[in-house]
Structure formats: C-alpha cells, structure tokens
C-alpha positions as CSV (number, residue, x, y, z in Angstrom):
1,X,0.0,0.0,0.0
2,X,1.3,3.2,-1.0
3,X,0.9,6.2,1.8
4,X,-0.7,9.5,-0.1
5,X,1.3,12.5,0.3
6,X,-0.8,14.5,1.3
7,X,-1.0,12.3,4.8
8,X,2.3,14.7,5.3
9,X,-0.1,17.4,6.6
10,X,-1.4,15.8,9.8
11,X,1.8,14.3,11.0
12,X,3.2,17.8,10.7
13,X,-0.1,19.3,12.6
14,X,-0.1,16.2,15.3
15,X,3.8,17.1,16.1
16,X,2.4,21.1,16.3
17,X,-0.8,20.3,18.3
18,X,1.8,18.3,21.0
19,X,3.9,21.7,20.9
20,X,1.2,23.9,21.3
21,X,-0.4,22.1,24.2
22,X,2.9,22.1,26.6
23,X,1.8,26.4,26.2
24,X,-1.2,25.5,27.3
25,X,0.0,23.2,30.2
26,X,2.5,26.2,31.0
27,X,-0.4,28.8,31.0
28,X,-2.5,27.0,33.3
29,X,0.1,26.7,36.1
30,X,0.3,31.0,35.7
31,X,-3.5,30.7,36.8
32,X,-4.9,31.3,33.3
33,X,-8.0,30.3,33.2
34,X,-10.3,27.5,31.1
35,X,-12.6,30.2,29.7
36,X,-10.0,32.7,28.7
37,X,-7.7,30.0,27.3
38,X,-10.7,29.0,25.0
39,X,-11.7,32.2,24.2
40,X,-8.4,33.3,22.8
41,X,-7.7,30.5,21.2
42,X,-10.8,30.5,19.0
43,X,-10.7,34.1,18.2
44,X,-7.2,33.5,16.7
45,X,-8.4,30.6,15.0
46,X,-11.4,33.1,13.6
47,X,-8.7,35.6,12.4
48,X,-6.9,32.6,10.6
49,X,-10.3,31.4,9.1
50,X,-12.8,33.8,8.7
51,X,-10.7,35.7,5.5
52,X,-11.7,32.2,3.6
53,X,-15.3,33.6,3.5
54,X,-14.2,36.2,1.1
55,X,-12.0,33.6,-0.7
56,X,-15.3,31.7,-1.8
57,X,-16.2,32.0,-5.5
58,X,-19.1,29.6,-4.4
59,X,-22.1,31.5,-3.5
60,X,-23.3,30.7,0.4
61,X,-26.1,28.8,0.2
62,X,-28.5,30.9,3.1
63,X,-30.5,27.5,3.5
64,X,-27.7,25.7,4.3
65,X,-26.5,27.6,7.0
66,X,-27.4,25.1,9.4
67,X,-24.3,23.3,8.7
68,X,-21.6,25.2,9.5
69,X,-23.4,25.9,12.4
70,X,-24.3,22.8,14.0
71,X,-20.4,21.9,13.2
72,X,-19.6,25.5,15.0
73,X,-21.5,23.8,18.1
74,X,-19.7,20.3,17.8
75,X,-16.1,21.7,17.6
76,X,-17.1,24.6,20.7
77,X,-18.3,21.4,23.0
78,X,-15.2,19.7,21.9
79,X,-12.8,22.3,22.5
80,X,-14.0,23.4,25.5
81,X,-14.1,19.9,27.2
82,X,-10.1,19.2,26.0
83,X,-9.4,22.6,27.4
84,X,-10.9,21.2,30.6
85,X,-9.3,17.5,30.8
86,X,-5.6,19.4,30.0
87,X,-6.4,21.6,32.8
88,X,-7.1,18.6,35.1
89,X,-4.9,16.0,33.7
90,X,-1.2,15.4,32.6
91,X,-0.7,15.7,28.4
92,X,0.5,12.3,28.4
93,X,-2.6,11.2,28.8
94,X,-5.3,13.3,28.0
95,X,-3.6,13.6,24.3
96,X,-3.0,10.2,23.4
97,X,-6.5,9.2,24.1
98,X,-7.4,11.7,21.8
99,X,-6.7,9.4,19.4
100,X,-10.3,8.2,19.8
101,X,-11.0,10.9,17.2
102,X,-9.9,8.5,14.4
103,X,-12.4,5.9,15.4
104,X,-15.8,8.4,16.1
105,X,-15.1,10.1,12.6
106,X,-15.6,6.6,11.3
107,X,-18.5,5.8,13.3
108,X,-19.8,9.3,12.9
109,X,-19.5,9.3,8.7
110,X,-21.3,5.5,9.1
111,X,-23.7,6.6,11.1
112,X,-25.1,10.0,10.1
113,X,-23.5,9.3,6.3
114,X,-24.2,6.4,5.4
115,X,-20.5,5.1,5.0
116,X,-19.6,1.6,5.4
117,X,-17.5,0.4,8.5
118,X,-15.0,-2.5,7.4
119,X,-14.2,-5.0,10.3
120,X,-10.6,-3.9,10.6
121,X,-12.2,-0.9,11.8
122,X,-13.6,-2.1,14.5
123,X,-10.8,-4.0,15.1
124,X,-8.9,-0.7,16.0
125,X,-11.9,0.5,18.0
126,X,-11.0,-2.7,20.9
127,X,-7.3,-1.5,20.4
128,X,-7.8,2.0,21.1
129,X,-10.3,0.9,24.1
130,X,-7.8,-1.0,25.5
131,X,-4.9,1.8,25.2
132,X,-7.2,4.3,26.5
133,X,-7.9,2.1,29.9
134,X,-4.1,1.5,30.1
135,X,-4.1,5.3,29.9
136,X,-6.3,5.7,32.9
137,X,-5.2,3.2,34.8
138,X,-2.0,5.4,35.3
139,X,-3.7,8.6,35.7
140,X,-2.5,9.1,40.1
141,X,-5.8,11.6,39.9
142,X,-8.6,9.0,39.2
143,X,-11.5,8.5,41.5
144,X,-13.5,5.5,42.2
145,X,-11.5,4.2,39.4
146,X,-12.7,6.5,37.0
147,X,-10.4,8.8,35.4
148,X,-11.7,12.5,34.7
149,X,-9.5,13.7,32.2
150,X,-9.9,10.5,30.1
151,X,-13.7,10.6,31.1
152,X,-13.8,14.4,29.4
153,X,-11.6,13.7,26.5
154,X,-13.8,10.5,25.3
155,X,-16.9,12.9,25.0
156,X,-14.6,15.6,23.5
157,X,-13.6,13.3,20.7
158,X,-16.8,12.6,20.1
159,X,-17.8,16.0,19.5
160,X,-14.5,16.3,16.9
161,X,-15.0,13.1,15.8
162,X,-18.6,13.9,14.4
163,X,-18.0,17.4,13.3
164,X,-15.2,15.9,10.9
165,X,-17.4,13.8,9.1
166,X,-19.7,16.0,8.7
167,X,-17.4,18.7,7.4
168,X,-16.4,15.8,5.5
169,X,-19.6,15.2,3.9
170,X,-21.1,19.3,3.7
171,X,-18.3,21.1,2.8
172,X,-17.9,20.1,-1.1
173,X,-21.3,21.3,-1.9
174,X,-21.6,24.6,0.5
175,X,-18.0,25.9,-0.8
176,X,-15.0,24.7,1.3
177,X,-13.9,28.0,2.3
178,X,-17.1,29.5,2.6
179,X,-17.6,26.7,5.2
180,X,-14.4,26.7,7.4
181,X,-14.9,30.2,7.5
182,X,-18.4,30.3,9.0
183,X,-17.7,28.0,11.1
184,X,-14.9,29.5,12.7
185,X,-16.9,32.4,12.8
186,X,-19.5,31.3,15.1
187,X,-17.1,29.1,17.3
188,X,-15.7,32.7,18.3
189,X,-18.8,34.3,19.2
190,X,-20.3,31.4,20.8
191,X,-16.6,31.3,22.8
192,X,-17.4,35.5,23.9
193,X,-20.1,34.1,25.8
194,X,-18.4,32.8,28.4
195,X,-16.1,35.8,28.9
196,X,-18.1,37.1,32.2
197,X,-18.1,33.9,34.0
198,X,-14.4,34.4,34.3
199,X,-13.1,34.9,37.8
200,X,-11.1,37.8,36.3
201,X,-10.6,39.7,33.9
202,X,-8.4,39.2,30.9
203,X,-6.5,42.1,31.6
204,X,-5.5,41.0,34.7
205,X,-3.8,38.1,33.8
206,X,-0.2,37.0,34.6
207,X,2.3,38.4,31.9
208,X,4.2,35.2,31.7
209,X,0.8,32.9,31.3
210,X,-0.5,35.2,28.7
211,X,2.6,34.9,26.1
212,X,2.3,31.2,27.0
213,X,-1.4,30.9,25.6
214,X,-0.9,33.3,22.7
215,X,1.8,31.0,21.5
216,X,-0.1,27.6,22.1
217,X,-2.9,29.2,20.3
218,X,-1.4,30.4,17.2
219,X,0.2,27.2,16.8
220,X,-3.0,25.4,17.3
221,X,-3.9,27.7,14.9
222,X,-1.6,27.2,12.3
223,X,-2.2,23.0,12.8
224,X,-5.5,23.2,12.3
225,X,-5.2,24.6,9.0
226,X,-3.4,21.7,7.9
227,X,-5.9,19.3,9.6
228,X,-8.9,21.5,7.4
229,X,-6.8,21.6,4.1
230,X,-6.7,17.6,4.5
231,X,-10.4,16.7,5.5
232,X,-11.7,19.1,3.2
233,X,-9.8,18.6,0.1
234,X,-8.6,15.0,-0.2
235,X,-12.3,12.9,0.9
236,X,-10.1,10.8,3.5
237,X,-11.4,12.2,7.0
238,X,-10.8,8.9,9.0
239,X,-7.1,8.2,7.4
240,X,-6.1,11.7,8.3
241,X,-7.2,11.6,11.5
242,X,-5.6,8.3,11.9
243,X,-2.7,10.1,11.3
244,X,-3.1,13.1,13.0
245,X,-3.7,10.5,16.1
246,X,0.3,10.5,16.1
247,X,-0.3,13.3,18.5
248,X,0.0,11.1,21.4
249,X,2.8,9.3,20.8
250,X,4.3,13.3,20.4
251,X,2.7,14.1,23.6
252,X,4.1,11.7,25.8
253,X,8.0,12.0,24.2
254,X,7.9,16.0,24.2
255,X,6.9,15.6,27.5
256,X,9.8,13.8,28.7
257,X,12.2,15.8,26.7
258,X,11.3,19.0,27.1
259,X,8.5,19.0,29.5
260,X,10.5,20.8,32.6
261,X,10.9,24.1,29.8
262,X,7.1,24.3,30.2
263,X,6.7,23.6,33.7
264,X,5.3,20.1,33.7
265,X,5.9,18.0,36.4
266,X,5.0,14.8,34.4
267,X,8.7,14.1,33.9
268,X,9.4,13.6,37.3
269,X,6.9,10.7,37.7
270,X,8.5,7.6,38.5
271,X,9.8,5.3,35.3
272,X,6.9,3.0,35.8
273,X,4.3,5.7,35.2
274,X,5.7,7.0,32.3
275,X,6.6,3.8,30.2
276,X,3.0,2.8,31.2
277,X,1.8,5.8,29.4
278,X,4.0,4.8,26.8
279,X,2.8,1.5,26.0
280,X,-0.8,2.8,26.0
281,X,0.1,5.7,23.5
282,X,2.1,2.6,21.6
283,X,-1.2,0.8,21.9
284,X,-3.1,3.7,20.4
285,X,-0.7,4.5,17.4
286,X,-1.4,0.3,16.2
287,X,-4.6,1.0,16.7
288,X,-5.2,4.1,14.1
289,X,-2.2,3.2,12.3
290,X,-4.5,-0.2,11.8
291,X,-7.8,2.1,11.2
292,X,-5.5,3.6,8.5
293,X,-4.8,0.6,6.7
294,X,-8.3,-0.6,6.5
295,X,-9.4,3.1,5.2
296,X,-7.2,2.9,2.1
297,X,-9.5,1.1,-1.1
C-alpha cells in the first residue's frame, strides 16, 4: 500500500498540536484560566479562518447555513471539554487518548453518512479501548477508578469526531472556504459568551501565562489549517485523522524531553508511570495506524 502525500499534513499538525499544548500546560500553572484560554484560542483561529469567506467563489447557500453551524456547536463542546481534561490532567494522557478521534469520525460518517464500516475498523476501536484504559489506569488523579481527564476527552472526541465527518460530507457542496470560514466564525462568538463567567478579567492576567497561551494558540492555529486543508480537500477524513492521532505518541515523548521548559511535572513521575503511558500511546498508534490501513481502497 502506497501512503498518499498528502498524509504529510497531519503528521506535521499532530507534532504542532503536541507543541502547542505544553503552552497551554505552561499557561495554566500561571493561573490562566479555562474560559479565557478558549476564548483566545478561538478568536485566533477566527482571524486565521474567517478571510476564507471572502476567498469563496461559491455562492453561500443561506438555506444551508445550518451546517456550518451545527459543526460550530460540535467543535465549541469539543474544545472546550479538551481545554478542561488538560487543565485537570497530565498531556500524556489526555492527548494520546485523543486518538479516539480517528475511530468516532468513522463511526460518525457511518452513522449520520451512510459510510460503510469495514471489520478492521472495528478492530482498531477494541485496540484503542484498551490503550485508553491503560491510559487511565496510570492517571495518580482517578477516583472510584474513574479517570476524569480521560472521562472528558472520550466525550470531546466525540464531538471532533462527528463534526469531521460532517465537514467531510457538507463542505464540497456549501463551498470549502465559505464553510471553514463560517464555522470558525461562530465558534468565536459562541466562545465570547463565556467571557463574564471568568473569575477575572483578561487584563489582569499574569504576563508570563498570557505569552504562554498566545503562542499555544497560534500554533493550534496554524495545525489546524493543515488538519482543514486535509479533511476538506482529499475525501479521506478517518485516514487523516488516523494520522493526526500520532499526536499522542508526540505528547508523551515532548513531554519527557522537554516538559520541565514548560513547567510540567509529568517528567518527574516515577519510570513505571511514564513507560505505562507509553505502552498505552504505543497501543493507540497500532490501533489508528491499523484504522489507517483498513481506510485505504
């Protein structure tokens, strides 16, 4: 089988999102909070996004704005709640069981779509179960056995699982631009909502934890672009998020090179906890490196 080229793009963006995220880990130990940490970050994603809408030739079909919309609301819920289980949880965990994305844009284009799920598939779905609980099982913070960062990223995945298929499936016809744009659009204003349930004001934040989140949020930016430019234009949504599932692999090694730069204390877990985290990343790269096999015709 012969790997597409294109399938360049999300390994780059899966090494960036890992980057980005140690800011993030680094701006929550200066006290930033959730909401401003997701508000920022998807107004700079709406400055990188929003000039597509004057990029479409394609006229924007006013019936159709639904779309867009409900894909606004998916990727809002599923920001927000990855904001949330980094904020609670280490990186080597939370990300790698983001690779769950992989296997609910699958189950998301079958189900909503119509697409056909191959056995191999679900194949990878028991492996990535199985890395996830491995996962969990060395998360130090679980209670009752339950792991809360996992717990949020599972659901979180969903949601970006789910909106990828269905910017899969809608953006051809709508315009491709048109629709990244819009969405992007209204992820920011739904994001200004929060703003006065902060604690404190934006203003008022720490110097130090402010550059930290303005760089994690213009590389998560700049990844996502190549994430959009893959599912949008090259019909393969479930291989590049296969691949873009490399992530946690990433994660887990930039954390125990150059985590102590950002301020995690991950590194100085004992050996046993990280190379358990390992395994279960390892676990989760056969499994969507599996789900990419079985997505190729």
């Amino acid at each position: 089988m012969s790997i597409p080229l294109y399938m360049v793009l999300p390994v780059v963006a899966a090494l960036m999102y890992s980057y980005g995220s140690l800011f993030f880990k680094e701006a929550f130990e200066h006290g930033i909070s959730v909401i401003h940490t997701f508000v920022v970050t998807s107004w700079i994603m709406a400055l990188v996004f929003v000039p597509l809408l004057f990029l479409e030739s394609t006229p924007l079909p006013k019936a159709l704005l639904y779309q867009p919309t409900l894909c606004a609301i998916l990727f809002f819920l599923g920001n927000w709640l990855t904001f949330a289980a980094i904020r609670r949880g280490d990186m080597s965990i939370v990300v790698p069981a983001m690779g769950m994305k992989a296997v609910f844009v699958a189950i998301g284009a079958s189900v909503f779509f119509g697409k056909s799920i191959n056995p191999g598939m679900w194949t990878a779905t028991i492996l990535a179960a199985l890395g996830i609980y491995i996962l969990g099982r060395s998360d130090q913070t679980r209670s009752k056995g339950i792991s809360i960062p996992i717990l949020l990223t599972i659901v979180s995945t969903a949601c970006f699982g789910v909106c990828d298929a269905s910017i899969q499936a809608w953006a051809p016809s709508y315009g491709p631009k048109g629709f990244m744009g819009a969405t992007f659009l209204v992820i920011a204003a739904l994001s200004s909502l929060f703003l006065r349930a902060a604690e404190h004001p934006l203003k008022n934040a720490d110097r130090l934890g402010m550059r930290a989140l303005l760089v994690g949020a213009l590389v998560i930016a700049l990844q996502a672009i190549l994430v959009a430019i893959s599912v949008v234009s090259f019909d393969n949504a479930t291989g590049v998020n296969v691949v873009y599932s490399s992530r946690g692999l990433w994660s887990v090694l930039l954390v125990g090179w150059i985590g102590h730069r950002f301020r995690s204390t991950e590194k100085h877990q004992d050996r046993r906890t990280f190379y358990t985290r390992l395994i279960g990343a390892t676990i989760m790269m056969t499994a969507v490196a599996l789900a990419l096999w079985e997505s190729k015709e």
